[in-house]
N, C-alpha and C positions, 0 to 999 in steps of 0.2 A: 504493500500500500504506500508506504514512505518512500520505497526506490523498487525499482524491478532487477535489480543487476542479477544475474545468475549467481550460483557460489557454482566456484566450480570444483571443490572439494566436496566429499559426503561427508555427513555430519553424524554423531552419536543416534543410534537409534532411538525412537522411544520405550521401546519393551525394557531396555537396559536400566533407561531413567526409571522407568515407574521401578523396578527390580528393586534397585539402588534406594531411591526411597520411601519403597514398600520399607525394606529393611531399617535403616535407618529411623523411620516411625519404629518401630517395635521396639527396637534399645530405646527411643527418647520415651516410649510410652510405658516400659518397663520400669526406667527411672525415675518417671514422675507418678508410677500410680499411688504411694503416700500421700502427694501432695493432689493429686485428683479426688480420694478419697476425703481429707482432710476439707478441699473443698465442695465436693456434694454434702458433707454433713453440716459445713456451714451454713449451707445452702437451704436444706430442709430445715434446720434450728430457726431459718430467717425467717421461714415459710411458713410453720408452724406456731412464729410467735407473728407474724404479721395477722396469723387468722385466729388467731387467740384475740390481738386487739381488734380485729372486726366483732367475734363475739360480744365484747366487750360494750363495745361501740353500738351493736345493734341494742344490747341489754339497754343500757343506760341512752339512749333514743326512746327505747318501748318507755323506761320508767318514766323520762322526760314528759313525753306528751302524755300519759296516763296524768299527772302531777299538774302539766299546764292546762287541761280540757280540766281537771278536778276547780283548778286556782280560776279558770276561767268561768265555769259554774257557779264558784263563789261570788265573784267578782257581779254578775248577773243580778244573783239574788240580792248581795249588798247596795246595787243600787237602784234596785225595784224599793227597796226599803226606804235608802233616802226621797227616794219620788216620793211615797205614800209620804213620807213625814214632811215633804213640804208642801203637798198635796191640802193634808190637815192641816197646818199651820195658817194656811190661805182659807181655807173652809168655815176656822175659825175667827180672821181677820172679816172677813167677809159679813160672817154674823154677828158680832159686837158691832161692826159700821154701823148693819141694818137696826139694830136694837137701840144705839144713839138717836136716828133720825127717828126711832118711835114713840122716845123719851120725847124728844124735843115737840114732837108733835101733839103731846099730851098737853102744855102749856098754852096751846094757839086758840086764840078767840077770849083770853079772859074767864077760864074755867070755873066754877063754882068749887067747894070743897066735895061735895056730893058729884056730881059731874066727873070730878077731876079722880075720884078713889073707882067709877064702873068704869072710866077708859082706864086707867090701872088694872082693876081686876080682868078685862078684855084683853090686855098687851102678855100680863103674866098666863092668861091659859091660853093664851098665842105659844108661847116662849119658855119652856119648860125652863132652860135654865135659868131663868131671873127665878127668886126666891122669895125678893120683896121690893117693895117702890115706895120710896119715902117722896115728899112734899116738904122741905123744910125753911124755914127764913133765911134772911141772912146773920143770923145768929146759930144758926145750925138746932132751930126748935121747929122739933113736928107742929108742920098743920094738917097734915092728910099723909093717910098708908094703905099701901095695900096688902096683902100677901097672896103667895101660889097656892093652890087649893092641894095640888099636888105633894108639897112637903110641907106640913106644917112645923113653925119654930115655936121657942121658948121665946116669948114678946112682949113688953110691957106697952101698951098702945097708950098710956099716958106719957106726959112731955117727959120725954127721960132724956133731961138733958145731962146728968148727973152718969146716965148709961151709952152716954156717946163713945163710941168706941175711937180707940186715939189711932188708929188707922185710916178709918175714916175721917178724922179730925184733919188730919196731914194729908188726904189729899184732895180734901175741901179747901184746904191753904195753898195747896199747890195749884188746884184747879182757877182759884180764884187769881193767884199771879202769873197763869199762864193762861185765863180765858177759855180755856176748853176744857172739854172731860178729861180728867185724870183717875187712874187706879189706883186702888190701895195695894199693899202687902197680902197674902193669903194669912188668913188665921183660923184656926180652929171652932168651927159651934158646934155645940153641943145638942142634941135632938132628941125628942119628947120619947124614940123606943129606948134610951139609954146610949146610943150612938150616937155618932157626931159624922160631921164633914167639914173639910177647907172651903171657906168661904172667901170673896172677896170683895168689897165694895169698889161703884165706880160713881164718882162726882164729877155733875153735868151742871153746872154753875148756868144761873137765869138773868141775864143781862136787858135793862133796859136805860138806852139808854147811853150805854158803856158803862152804868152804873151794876154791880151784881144784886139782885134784889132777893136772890134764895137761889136753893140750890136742890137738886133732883139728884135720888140715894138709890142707885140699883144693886142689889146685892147678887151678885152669885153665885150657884156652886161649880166648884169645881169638877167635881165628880158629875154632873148633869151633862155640866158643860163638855164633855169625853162621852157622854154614851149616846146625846141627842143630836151632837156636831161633826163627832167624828166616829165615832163606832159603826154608825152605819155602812162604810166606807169603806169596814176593817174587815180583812181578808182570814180564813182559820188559818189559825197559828199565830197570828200575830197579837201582839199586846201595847197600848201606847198609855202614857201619864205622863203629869205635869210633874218635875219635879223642879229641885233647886239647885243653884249652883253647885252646890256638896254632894249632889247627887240622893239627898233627901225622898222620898217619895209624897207627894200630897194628894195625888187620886191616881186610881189605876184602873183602865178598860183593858179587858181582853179574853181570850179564848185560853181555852186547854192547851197546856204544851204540846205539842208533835213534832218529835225531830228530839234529837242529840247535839243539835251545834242551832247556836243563836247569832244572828245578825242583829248589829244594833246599830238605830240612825240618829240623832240628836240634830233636834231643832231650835235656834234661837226665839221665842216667842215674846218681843218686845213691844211694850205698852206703856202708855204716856203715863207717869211716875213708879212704873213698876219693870221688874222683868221675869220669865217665867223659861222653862224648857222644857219640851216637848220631847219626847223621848217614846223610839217605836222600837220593839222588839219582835223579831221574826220569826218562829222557831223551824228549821227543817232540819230533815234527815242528811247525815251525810253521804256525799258522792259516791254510789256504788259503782261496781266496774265497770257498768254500761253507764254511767249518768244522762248520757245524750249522742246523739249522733253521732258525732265528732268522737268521740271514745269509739263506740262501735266501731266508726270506719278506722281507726287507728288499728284498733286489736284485730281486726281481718286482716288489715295492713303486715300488721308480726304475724299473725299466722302463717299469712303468704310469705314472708319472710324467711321467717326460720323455715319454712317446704325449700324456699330456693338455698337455704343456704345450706340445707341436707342436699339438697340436687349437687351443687358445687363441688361440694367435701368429696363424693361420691365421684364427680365429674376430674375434680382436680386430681385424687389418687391414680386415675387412667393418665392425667394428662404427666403426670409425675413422671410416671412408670414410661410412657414414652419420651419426657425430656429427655430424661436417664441413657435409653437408647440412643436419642439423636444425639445427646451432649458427647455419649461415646464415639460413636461416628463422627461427629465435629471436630473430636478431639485427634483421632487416626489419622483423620484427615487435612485438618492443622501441621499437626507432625511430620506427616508426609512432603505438603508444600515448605514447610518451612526450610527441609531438609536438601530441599532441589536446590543448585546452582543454576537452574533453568528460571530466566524471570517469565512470570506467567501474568498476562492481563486481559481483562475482559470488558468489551463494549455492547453499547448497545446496538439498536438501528439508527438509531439518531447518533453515534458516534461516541457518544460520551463515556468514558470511561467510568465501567461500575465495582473494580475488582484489580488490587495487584497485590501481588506478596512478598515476600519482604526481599529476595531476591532480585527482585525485578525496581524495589525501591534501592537498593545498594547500589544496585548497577546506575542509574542515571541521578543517585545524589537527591533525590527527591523525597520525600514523606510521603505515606500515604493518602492522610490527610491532604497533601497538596497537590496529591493526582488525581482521586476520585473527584467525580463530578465534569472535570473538566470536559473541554472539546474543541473541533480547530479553535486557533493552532493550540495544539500541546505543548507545556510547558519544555520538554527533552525535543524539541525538533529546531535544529539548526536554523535562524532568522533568514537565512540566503536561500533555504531550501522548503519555507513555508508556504509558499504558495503554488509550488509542486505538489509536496503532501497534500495540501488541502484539496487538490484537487483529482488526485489520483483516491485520495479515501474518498470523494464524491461518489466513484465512476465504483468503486467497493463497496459502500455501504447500497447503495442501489441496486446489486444484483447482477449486474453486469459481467461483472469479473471476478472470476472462479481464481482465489491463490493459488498456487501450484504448489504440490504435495512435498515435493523435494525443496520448497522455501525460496525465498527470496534473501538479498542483502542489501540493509538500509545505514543512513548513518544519523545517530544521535547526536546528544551533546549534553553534557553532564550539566549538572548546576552549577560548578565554576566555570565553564564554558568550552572545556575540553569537548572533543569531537573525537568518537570509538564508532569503529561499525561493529554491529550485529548483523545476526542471521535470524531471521523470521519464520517461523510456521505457523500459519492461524485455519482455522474452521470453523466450521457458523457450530454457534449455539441453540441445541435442539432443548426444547423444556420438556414437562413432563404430558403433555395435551401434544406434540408432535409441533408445535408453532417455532417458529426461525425468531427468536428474538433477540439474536447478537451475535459476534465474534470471539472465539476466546482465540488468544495469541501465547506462541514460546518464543524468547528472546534467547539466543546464546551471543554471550559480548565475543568477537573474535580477534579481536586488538593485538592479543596475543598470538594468535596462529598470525594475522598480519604482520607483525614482528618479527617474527621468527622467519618469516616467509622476504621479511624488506633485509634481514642479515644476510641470507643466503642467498639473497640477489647482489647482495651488498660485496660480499664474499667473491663471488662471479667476479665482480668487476675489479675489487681486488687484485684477485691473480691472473687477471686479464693486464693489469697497471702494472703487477709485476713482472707479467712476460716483456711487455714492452719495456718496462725501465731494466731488463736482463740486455734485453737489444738495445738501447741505450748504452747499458753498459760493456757490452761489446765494441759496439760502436768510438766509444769514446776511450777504451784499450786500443782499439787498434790508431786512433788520431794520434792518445799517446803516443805510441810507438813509432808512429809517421812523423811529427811532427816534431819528438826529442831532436834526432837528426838534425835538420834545418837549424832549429833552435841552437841544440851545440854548435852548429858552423858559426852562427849570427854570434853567440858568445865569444867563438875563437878569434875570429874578425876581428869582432870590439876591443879583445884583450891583445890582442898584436897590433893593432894600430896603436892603442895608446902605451905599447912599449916601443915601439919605433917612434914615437911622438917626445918619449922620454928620454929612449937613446939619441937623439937627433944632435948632431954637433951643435953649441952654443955661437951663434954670430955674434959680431960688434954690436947688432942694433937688439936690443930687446922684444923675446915676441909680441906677436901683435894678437893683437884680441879677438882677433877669428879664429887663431891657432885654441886661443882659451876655452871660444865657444864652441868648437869642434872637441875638443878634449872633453870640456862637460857633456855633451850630446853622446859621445861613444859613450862618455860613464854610463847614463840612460839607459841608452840599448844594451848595454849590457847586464843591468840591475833589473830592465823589466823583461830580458831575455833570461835570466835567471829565475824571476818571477812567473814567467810563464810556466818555465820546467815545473816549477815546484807546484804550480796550480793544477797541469795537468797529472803530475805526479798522486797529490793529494784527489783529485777525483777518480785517478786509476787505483789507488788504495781504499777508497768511499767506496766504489762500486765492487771491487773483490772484496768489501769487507771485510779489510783487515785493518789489525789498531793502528791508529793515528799517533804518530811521538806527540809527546805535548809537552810542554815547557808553560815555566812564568811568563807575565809577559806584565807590561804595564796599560792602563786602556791606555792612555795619550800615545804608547808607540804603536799601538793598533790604529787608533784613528788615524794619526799623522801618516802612516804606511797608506794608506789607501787615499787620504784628502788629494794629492795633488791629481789624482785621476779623476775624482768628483770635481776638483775646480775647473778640470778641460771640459767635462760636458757641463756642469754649471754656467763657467761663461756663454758656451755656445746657447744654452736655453736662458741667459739673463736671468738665473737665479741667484738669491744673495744666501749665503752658507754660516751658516751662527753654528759654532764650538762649546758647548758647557760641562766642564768636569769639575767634578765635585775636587774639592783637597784633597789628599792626604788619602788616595782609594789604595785599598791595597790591591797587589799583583795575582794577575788572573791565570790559572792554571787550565790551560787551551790550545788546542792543534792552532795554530796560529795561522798560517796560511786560509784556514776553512773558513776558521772566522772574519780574518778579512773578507775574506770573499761574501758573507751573508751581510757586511757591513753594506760594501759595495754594491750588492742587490737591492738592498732597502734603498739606499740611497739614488740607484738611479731611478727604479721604479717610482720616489716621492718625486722626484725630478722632471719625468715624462708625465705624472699624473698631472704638472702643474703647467704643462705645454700648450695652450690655448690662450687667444691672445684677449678674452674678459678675466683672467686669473690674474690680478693687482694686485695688490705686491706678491711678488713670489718669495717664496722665504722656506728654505729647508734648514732645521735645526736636530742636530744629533745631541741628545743627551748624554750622559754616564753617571749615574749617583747609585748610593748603598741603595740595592735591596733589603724585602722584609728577609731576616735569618734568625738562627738561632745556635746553641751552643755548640754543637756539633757543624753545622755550616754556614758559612759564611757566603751571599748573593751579590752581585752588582749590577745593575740593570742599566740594558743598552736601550733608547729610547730615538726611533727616525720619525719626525715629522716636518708634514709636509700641508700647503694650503689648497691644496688641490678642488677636484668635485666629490670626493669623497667617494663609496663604496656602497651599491646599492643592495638590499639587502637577500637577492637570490642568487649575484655576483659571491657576496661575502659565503653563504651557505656554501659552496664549491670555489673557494679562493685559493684553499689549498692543497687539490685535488691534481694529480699528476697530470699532464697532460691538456689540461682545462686553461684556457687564457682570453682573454678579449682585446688582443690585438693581435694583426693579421700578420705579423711577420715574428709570434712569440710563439715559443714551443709548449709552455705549460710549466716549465721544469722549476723552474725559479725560487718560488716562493715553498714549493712542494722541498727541492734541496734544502734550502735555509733552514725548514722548520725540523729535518731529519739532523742536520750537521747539529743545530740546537740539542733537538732531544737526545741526541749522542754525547752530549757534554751534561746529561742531567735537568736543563734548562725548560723553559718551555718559552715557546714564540705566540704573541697573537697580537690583535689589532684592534683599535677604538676610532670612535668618532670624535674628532676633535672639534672646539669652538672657536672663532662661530662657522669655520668649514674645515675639510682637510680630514687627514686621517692620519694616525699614530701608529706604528707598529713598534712594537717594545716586547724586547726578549732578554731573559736570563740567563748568567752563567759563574760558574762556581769561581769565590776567591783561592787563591795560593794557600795551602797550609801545608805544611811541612812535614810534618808525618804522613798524613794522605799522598804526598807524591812520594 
């Protein structure tokens, strides 16, 4: 899907893999059955107390709403009760109004005392609860009374002003400073069977005028006042009286107890100079199991309940017994993947990755977590090669294109950005209903086999560089050998001229200084015809491979040996040549010859790098200063830079490769000898990028110590 390349190698079967990791499971599932065990028992402890606290939980729900539909019941009754008692308290406001405005109405028209005592006696067997009706002055003396036929009193019907009760008294004074009917206090009278009742007086003060000219005495009872006002009203079970603040009793209406639990409602019952409390009591039974619907449908509720939670218990023991199973299968099956070196992943139809194992996470550097889900592009697909993938898995996930059994090879890229091929085998994904709903894939990274496969290609070429630099070396034995000859003549030449130059009879006049320059110039030819022998000498010994004599030497007489060659092409390229040596270096233990010679290669190669006529200023600088050493040896490091165009970086990759050069008249050999003559003295050669252009080549090699030679 990522690449179609063939492999053209055969790859591990799969019968072997699964073999391998069949086996592999079984040790890891032998070793961990303690710790399998230790966790199923965990497991069912968790499971067991989890449905403990469901029990739990249901019990104490059941008691809950039994206890709230109970409190709720309460709550019902408690304020049917207060209604009734403020019910009453208005029933009785209501009737004292009306018994005022009847009072007052007894006074209209100029009543006679005779007159004024048959609408009294008409009002009281109107009015059960009046008991009596006084007529009095403004002195508080009887002129006219009536009484209830209904409850006869103990009564003195002469002026008893001596029997004025001081209840009455005080709220004759009260009514009188506040101009309206006032009530007295409750007090006790006593009654002609040997009984008594609370009674109360109420003073209607008679104003004419704005003057008070008498005052109207209604007496009554209390007790009336509760069975004729409000009793009728009263429901069985229930009981209401007036009491007092202290919770006192002074009349009491009501039915027979019924019930075990009493609801009580208390009424404020306030009256102009007095106050009173009304007080209803309820009596019912308490909330049985069913008390009402709402109960009912709860406890069908648990019924149903607890049936399903026996169903569950029942239900869950099967489903237990098969976790058990799968978790085992899970567990084979874990082990098994885990075990592969094979990374394994799985998509869907839509592409998305739903599945990789931990093999297949190692290989591209990714988490699981941060492959699953995903989809083009995939996080492991090379950014130069995404929009290939994505369009070859189009033409795959569609149906189109059958992978081929023997795989494919594609190339990844890991999370730090490295880039490995693999080898691919994938298959569509059959589920258990026969339906196509994805691809599973096996990954093998082949990095390796490609390794191994780019050394022994590597190798080829190798002994293919070696055969040549054999013919090389042949080649350059037999120039040796050609060339000594010549060479030795040119030497002999040079060295018989300037002894005939020496033996030469002295004349009168002093030589002349072409003689001098011609003596110097033989010297030349003859030092760099010495030079030459020794050059091809030491490559005729490089190439058979035998040891090079090596001697001290100092760097400054290594550089200075080779500068005057570098100045002649110098000048010719108008390069300017900078010398830097460190003080005080100590002396270099080196075939001296070679390494001139690797001087002189750096040095023109910086030289021709800088041969183009936009490279201003041209400047090559040979360094010399201490390398990094240590107690055992001692380094100095040779340093050629040059301002050139620098070294580009597929050039650099093959710079030092035999044979390999990028100019048409160079053989390759160069910088390939240099770095061998190096590594033959222990040293190593390599090359940097210099600022702000140019490039450096700097190489090591060992100081003089004395023992060591």
């Amino acid at each position: 899907m990522e690449n179609v390349t063939q492999a053209p190698g055969s790859m591990p079967s799969s019968a072997d893999a699964v073999a391998s990791a069949t086996a592999s499971a079984a040790l890891a599932g032998d070793d961990a059955l303690p710790q399998w065990q230790l966790h199923r028992w965990h497991s069912a402890w968790r499971r067991w107390s989890l449905w403990t606290l469901l029990v739990v939980l249901v019990a104490s729900m059941l008691i809950t709403l039994v206890w709230l539909a109970g409190r709720y019941e309460a709550s019902q009754v408690q304020s049917r009760v207060e209604r009734d008692a403020a019910d009453a308290v208005s029933d009785i406001r209501i009737a004292f109004a009306h018994n005022v405005q009847n009072m007052q109405s007894l006074q209209m028209g100029e009543p006679d005392l005779a007159n004024w005592e048959n609408r009294a006696s008409e009002l009281l067997n109107a009015r059960r609860e009046l008991v009596r009706l006084e007529w009095r002055d403004a002195q508080l003396k009887v002129r006219a009374h009536a009484e209830s036929p209904f409850r006869p009193m103990n009564w003195d019907p002469a002026d008893g002003s001596n029997s004025i009760h001081s209840d009455m008294n005080l709220s004759c004074t009260n009514a009188r400073r506040v101009g309206g009917p006032s009530y007295s206090s409750s007090y006790f009278q006593p009654l002609p069977n040997g009984m008594g009742s609370e009674m109360m007086e109420l003073c209607l003060p008679l104003m004419d005028d704005g003057r008070v000219t008498g005052f109207l005495i209604a007496t009554y009872s209390l007790q009336t006042v509760l069975v004729d006002l409000v009793a009728p009203s009263l429901q069985r079970g229930q009981e209401v009286s007036f009491t007092e603040a202290d919770g006192t009793r002074l009349a009491v209406v009501g039915a027979m107890r019924r019930g075990t639990r009493m609801f009580t409602a208390q009424q404020l019952f306030d009256l102009p100079g007095t106050t009173l409390i009304l007080r209803l009591d309820s009596w019912h039974a308490a909330p049985s199991v069913f008390p009402n619907v709402l109960t009912a449908l709860v406890t069908a509720m648990s019924i149903a309940l607890v049936s399903v939670l026996i169903v569950l218990v029942r239900d869950n023991r099967r489903r237990l017994r098969a976790e058990r199973d799968l978790g085992e299968a899970l567990a084979f099956r874990k082990a098994m993947e885990d075990s592969q070196v094979t990374g394994l992943r799985a998509r869907d139809l839509d592409g998305r990755i739903t599945y990789v194992n931990p093999a297949f996470c190692e290989m591209v550097g990714f988490t699981a977590d941060e492959l699953i889900g995903h989809t083009n592009p995939l996080p492991y697909w090379p950014p130069e090669l995404a929009g290939e993938y994505s369009a070859r898995q189009t033409v795959r996930m569609s149906g189109q294109h059958i992978p081929p059994r023997e795989g494919y090879e594609s190339i990844f890229m890991r999370k730090d950005g490295t880039r490995f091929p693999v080898m691919i085998y994938e298959a569509p994904l059959i589920n258990a209903q026969g339906l196509h709903t994805g691809w599973m894939g096996s990954f093998l990274d082949v990095s390796e086999q490609r390794r191994v496969e780019e050394i022994s290609r590597a190798s080829q070429e190798r002994l293919q560089a070696t055969a040549r630099l054999a013919t090389v070396g042949e080649m350059a034995s037999l120039l040796s050998h050609e060339l000594n000859q010549p060479l030795a003549a040119i030497s002999s030449y040079a060295s018989g001229s300037l002894n005939l130059l020496q033996t030469e009879a002295p004349t009168a006049s002093p030589p002349s200084e072409n003689l001098a320059d011609v003596r110097v110039g033989i010297q030349r030819i003859a030092q760099q015809a010495e030079r030459a022998g020794k050059v091809i000498k030491s490559v005729h010994d490089f190439v058979r491979r035998r040891d090079q004599s090596r001697e001290d030497v100092s760097a400054q007489d290594l550089v200075d040996a080779v500068l005057p060659l570098i100045r002649l092409q110098a000048h010719k390229l108008r390069v300017h040549i900078q010398i830097i040596i460190e003080p005080e270096l100590p002396e270099i233990y080196c075939d001296r010859t070679m390494v001139e010679q690797v001087l002189l290669n750096l040095a023109r190669n910086g030289m021709q790098s800088m041969d183009h006529p936009d490279i201003q200023p041209r400047v090559l600088e040979i360094r010399v200063r201490r390398a990094a050493s240590n107690a055992q040896n001692k380094w100095l490091e040779f340093s050629v830079s040059d301002m050139g165009a620098g070294i580009a970086d597929d050039v650099a990759a093959r710079l030092f490769t035999p044979f390999y050069t990028t100019r048409a008249e160079g053989m390759g050999l160069g910088l390939s000898l240099c770095r061998t003559v190096v590594e033959q003295h222990g040293g190593f050669l390599g090359h940097a990028a210099r600022e702000p252009r140019g490039t450096v080549f700097t190489f090591t090699l060992p100081a003089f110590q004395p023992e060591a030679a």
